[in-house]
N, C-alpha and C positions, 0 to 999 in steps of 0.2 A: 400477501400482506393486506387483507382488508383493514386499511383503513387508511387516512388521509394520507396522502402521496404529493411530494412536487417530483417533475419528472424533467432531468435534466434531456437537454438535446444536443447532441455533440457531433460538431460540425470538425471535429479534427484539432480542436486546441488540448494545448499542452496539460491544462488544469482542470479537466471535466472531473477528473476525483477529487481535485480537490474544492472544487462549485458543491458536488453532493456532500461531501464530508461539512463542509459549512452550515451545509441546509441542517443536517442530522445534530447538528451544535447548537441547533433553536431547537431541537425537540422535536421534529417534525423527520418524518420518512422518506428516502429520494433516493432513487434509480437514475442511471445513464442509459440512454436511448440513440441509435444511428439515427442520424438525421434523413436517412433510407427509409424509418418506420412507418409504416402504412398510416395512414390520417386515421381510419376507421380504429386500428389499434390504439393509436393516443387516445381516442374518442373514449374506447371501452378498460381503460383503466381509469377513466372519470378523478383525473388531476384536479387536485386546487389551484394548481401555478404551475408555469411551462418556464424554464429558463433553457434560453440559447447558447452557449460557447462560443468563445473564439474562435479561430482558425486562421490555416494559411495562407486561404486565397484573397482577393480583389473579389468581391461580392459581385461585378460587372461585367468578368472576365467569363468566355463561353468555356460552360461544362464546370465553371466552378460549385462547390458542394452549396445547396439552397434548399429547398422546405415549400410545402402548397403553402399558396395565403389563407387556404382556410383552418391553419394554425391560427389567426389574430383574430374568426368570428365566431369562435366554439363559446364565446361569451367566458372564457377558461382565463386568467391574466398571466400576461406574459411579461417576463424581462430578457432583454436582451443586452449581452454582454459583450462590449469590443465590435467582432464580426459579428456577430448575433443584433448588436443594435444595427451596424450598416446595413445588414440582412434585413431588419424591418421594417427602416427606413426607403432602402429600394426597394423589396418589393409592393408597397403602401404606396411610393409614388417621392416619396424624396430622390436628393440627389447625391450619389456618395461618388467622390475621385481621389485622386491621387493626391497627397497634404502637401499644401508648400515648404511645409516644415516637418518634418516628422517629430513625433514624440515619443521617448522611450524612457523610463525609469520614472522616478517620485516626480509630481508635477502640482499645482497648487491649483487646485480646481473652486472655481467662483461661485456659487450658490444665489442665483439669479433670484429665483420665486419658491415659495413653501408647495413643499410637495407631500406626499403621505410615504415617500421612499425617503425624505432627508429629515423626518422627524427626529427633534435632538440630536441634528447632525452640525457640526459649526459651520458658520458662513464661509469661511476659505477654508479647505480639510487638503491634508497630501494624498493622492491616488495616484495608482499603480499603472502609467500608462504604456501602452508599444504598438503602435498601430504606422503604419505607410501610407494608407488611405483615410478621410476624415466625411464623417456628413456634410457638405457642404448647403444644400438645403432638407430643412425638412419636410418630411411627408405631411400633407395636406390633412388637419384636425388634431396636431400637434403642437405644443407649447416648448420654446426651449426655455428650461429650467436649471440650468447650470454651463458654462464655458470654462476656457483656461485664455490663457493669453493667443495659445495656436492653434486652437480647436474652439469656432463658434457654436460649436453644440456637445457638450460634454455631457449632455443630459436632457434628453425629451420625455414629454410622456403625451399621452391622451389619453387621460381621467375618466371618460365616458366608456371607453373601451377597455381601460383595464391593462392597455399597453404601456412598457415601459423602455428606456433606451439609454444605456450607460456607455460610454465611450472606454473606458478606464476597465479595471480587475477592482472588484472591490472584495475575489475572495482570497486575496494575495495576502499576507500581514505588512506588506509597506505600505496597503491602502489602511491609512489609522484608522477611519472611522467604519472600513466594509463590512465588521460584521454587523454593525448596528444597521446600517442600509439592508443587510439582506434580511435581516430576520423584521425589518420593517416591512419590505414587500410579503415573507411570509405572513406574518401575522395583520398589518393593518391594510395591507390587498387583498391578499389570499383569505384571510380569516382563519388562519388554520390555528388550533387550541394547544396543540405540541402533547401528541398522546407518544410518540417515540420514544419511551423510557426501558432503560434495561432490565430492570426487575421484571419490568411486564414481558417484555421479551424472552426473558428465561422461562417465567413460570409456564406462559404460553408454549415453548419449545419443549420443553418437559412433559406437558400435557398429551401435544400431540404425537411425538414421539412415541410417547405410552402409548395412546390409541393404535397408531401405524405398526407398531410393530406384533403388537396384542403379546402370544406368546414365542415369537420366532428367534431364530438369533441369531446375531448378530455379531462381527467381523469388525474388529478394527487395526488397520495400518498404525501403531502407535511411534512416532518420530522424537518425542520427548519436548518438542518445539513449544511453544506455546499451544500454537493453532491446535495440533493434534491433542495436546492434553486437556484441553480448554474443550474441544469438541466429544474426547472421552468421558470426562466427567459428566457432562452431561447424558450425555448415552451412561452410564453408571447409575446414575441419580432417579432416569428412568425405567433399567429396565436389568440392574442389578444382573447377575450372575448369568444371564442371557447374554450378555455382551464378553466377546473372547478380545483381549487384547494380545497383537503380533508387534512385539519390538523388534527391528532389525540391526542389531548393534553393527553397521557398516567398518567399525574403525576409522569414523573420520570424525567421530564426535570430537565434542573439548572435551578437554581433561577430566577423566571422573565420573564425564555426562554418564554414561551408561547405567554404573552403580549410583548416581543419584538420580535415575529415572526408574530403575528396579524398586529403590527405596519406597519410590513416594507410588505406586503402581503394582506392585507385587504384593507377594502373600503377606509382608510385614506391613503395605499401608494402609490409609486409612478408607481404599474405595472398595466396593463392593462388586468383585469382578477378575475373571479369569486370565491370567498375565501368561506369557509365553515369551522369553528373551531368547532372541537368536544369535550366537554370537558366531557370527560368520567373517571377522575379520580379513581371516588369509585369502578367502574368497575374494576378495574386493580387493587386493593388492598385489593378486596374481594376475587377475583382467585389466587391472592399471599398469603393468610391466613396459614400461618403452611405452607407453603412454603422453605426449607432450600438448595437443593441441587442445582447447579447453571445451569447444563443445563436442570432442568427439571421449572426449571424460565423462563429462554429462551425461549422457548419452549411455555409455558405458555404465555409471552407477545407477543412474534408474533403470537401466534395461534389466539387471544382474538386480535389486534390490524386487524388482516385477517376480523374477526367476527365484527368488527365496521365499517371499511373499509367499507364492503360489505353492511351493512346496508344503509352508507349514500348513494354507490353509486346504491341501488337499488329506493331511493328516486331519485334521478337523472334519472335514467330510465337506455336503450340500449345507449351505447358510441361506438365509433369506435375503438380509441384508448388510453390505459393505458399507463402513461410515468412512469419508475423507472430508479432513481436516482444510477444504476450500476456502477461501474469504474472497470477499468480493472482489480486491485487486486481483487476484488470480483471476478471475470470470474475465474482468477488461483486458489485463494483461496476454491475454492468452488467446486476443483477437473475436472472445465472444458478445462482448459491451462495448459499445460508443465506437468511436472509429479507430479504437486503437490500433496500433501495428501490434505483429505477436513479438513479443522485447524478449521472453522469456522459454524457454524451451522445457523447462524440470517442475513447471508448476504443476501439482496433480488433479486438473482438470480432466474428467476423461483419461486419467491413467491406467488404472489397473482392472477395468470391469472386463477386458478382451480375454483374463487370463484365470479367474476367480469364478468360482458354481456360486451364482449367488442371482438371488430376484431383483434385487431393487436398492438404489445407492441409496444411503441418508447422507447430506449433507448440511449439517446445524448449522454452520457459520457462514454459509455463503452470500447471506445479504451480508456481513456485516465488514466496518474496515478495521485494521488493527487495532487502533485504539478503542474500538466496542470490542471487540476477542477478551482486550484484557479486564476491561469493564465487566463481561458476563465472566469471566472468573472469576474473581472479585464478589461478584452476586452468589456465584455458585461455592462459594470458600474455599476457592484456592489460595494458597498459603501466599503473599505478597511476590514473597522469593522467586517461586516458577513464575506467576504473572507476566511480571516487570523482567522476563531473563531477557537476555541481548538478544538479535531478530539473529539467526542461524537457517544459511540454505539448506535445503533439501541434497545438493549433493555433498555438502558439509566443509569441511578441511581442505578436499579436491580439489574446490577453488580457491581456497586460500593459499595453496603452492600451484608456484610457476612452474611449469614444467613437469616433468615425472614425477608421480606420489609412488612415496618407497616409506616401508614402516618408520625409516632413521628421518628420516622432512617430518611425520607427520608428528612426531614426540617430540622433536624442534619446534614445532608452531603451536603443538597443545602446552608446550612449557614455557612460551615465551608470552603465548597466549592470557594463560593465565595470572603469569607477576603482572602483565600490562590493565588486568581488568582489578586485580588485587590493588594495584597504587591510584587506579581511577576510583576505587568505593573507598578508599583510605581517605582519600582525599576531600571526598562529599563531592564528586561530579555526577555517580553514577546515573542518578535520574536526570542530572540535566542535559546528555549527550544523545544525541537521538541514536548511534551504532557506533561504537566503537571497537577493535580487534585487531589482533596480529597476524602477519600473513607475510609468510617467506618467501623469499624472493629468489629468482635463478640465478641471482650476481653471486658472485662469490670474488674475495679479495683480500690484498694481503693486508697483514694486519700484524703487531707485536703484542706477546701475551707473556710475563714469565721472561722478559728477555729472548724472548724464542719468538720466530717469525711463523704467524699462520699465514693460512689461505683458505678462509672460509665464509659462510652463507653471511649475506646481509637479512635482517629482516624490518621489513616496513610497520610500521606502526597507523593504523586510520582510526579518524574517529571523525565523524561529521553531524552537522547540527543540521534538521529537517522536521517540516513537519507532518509531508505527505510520502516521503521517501521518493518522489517522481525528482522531486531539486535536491539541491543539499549544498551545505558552505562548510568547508573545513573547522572544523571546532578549535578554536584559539584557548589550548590546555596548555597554563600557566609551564613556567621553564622549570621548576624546580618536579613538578612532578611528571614531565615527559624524560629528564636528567636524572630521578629517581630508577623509573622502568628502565630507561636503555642502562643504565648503571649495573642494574640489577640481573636484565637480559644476557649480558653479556658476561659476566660474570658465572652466573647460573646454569647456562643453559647451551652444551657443548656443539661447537663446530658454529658455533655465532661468534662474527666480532664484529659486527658491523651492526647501528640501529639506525633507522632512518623515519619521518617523519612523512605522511602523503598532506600534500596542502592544497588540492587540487579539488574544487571544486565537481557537481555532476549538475548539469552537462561541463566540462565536456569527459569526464572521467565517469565511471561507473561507481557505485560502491562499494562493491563487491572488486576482487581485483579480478576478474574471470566470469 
């Protein structure tokens, strides 16, 4: 990426995707970096702004995660956030301990003195606070320029050096005014002009694309998902009928997926590019037989979807290059960005190149986070419909049943599936739901139908409102249309009598049930 960069530093907080995703919502470009990264490294990506993360430790505590202080004289400006201010605060020469009072959730933060980070920011604003330990004095060339009632330094800077020091989350949405604070330090610290725009991004990506591959060709794993169709289109647009696309129809799609990824991908649509549908269903439900635990599933469908893969693309012969439909969560999540732990096992970073003849991966979307995946489809004319589809794992349906996947579960959650996303667009939620979907459950219970007594599958109903997919809050979907779908579910859709609602927020629940 030449050209202007803020480059996040991530000392192990919960929100370092979502500090970059804020940054990239001013127009401006931003990576997450271990706070391990060599000085001389930050040095030679020649940042406009360095922002610090939270984390878990006590800044004071021996062998807690910390950073050289010649982070704060590269003449480069930095903000620090939470830990990240404690952190610049000690190591500069303040003093940070243990709060007499802790602060956690919305707090009303007092706006001391004019700053160039609180421009058009109100005198008392709510921020997002949860900190154990507090700055108790400041580092020596420092002003404090905001408090709350429990924390006398909610906010330092020193003006001369470019350092900044927030107590608080301001890239939370509980913090009302954060994003205007951050794209204040972007733009009236940093200076940065906000050249991050997706258009330019695509045509750029198309460009070189074209060049990189000249006339070779190219391999793509096509999933039907977003990511991957979003990532073929574009490999299409550049390099036309060189690019072979490999669906592997698993049997675990939703309902239909299949033939409406044929449709919009195959000889009848509108891209210019060689399709290959594999329909290996039984495959994938012989190797899940007595199957129950859920990542040795995972496990099972990528390792078998690697072993179909490889098959078709040994009928294709030697390729040059293999495209995977990566995003940047995957890069983090997957233990290669910032400090994350690996959450995720099925992400295909590093999948399938062990097992494929091929030179050299392309992968287009790996700086970017979902909401830019759907943004460069959008540029690149994908139809609304696939853009905006519901986010779907990689092991698919698998983990949407508890327990053993048998073709009779998977036709039970691809039809329950459906009436539940059917009464969610009836209703005009669909774009406002951050995931929503059905997913059956290993309960099973009695139940009267017909006068006649069952004993069959319950299935769960989730839908959750988020805007990084790392949190999420149960989405509060009115009674008449949750009482529509279970009505509907159960009625419709055999060996169900039972619907049930998930209200459980993540942490501490996942979103996924599996």
């Amino acid at each position: 990426m030449n050209q202007e960069k803020i480059i996040v530093i991530d000392f192990g907080g919960q929100y370092n995707q979502l500090i970059a995703r804020r940054v990239r919502e001013c127009n401006v470009y931003c990576e997450i970096y271990s706070y391990k990264t060599d000085i001389e490294q930050i040095k030679a990506m020649n940042p406009k702004g360095i922002i610090l993360t939270g984390g878990p430790n006590s800044c004071y505590e021996e062998g807690a995660a910390s950073c050289s202080k010649e982070i704060f004289e590269l003449g480069v400006p930095v903000l620090g956030l939470c830990y990240g201010a404690q952190l610049m605060m000690y190591l500069l020469g303040g003093r940070v301990c243990k709060a007499p009072v802790r602060e956690y959730g919305k707090i009303e933060v007092q706006i001391d003195k004019s700053s160039k980070l609180f421009g058009d920011v109100s005198e008392k604003t709510i921020c997002w606070m949860s900190h154990n330990d507090y700055i108790e004095e400041k580092a020596p060339g420092f002003r404090i320029v905001a408090h709350t009632t429990n924390c006398p330094v909610a906010a330092a800077e020193c003006e001369e050096k470019k350092l900044y020091a927030i107590q608080y989350h301001p890239e939370v949405l509980h913090t009302q005014e954060g994003s205007k604070m951050l794209c204040n330090f972007i733009y009236e610290v940093c200076g940065c002009t906000g050249s991050w725009r997706m258009d330019t991004f695509v045509e750029n990506s198309i460009q070189a694309i074209r060049k990189k591959v000249g006339t070779g060709k190219v391999l793509c794993a096509l999933s039907g998902g977003v990511d991957s169709s979003v990532a073929a289109v574009m490999l299409a647009k550049a390099v036309g009928e060189q690019l072979t696309c490999v669906f592997v129809d698993h049997g675990l799609l939703r309902k239909n997926e299949g033939d409406e990824v044929e449709a919009v991908f195959g000889p009848n649509g509108p891209y210019n590019l060689k399709f290959i549908r594999v329909n290996a269903q039984q495959r994938f439900y012989d190797k899940l037989k007595h199957v129950e635990e859920p990542e040795q599933k995972r496990k099972i469908i990528g390792e078998e979807f690697i072993r179909v893969f490889e098959e078709e693309a040994k009928k294709i012969g030697a390729v040059d290059f293999l495209v995977q439909g990566t995003i940047y969560p995957d890069v983090v999540e997957s233990g290669l960005g910032g400090e994350s732990a690996v959450i995720k096992s099925h992400h295909n970073v590093g999948g399938l190149p062990d097992y494929v003849d091929f030179k050299e991966i392309i992968e287009p979307l790996r700086n970017l986070f979902k909401d830019e995946v759907r943004k460069a489809g959008l540029e690149l004319g994908i139809p609304e419909n696939l853009v905006y589809r519901q986010p779907f794992p990689g092991p698919g349906l698998g983990i949407r049943i508890i327990g053993e996947v048998t073709p009779e579960k998977v036709k039970m959650v691809q039809d329950a599936d459906a009436i539940y996303r059917e009464e969610i667009a009836a209703a005009g939620l669909d774009r406002g739901i951050g995931q929503y979907f059905a997913a059956l459950t290993n309960m099973r219970s009695v139940g009267v139908m017909g006068d006649e007594r069952t004993y069959d599958y319950a299935v769960a109903l989730r839908a959750v409102n988020t805007v990084d997919f790392m949190t999420a809050e149960a989405a509060e979907i009115p009674w008449e249309v949750l009482s529509k779908a279970a009505n509907r579910i159960v009625n419709e859709v055999e060996h169900v009598n039972r619907v049930l609602y998930d209200c459980t927020g993540k942490p501490p629940a996942t979103i996924e049930f599996e």
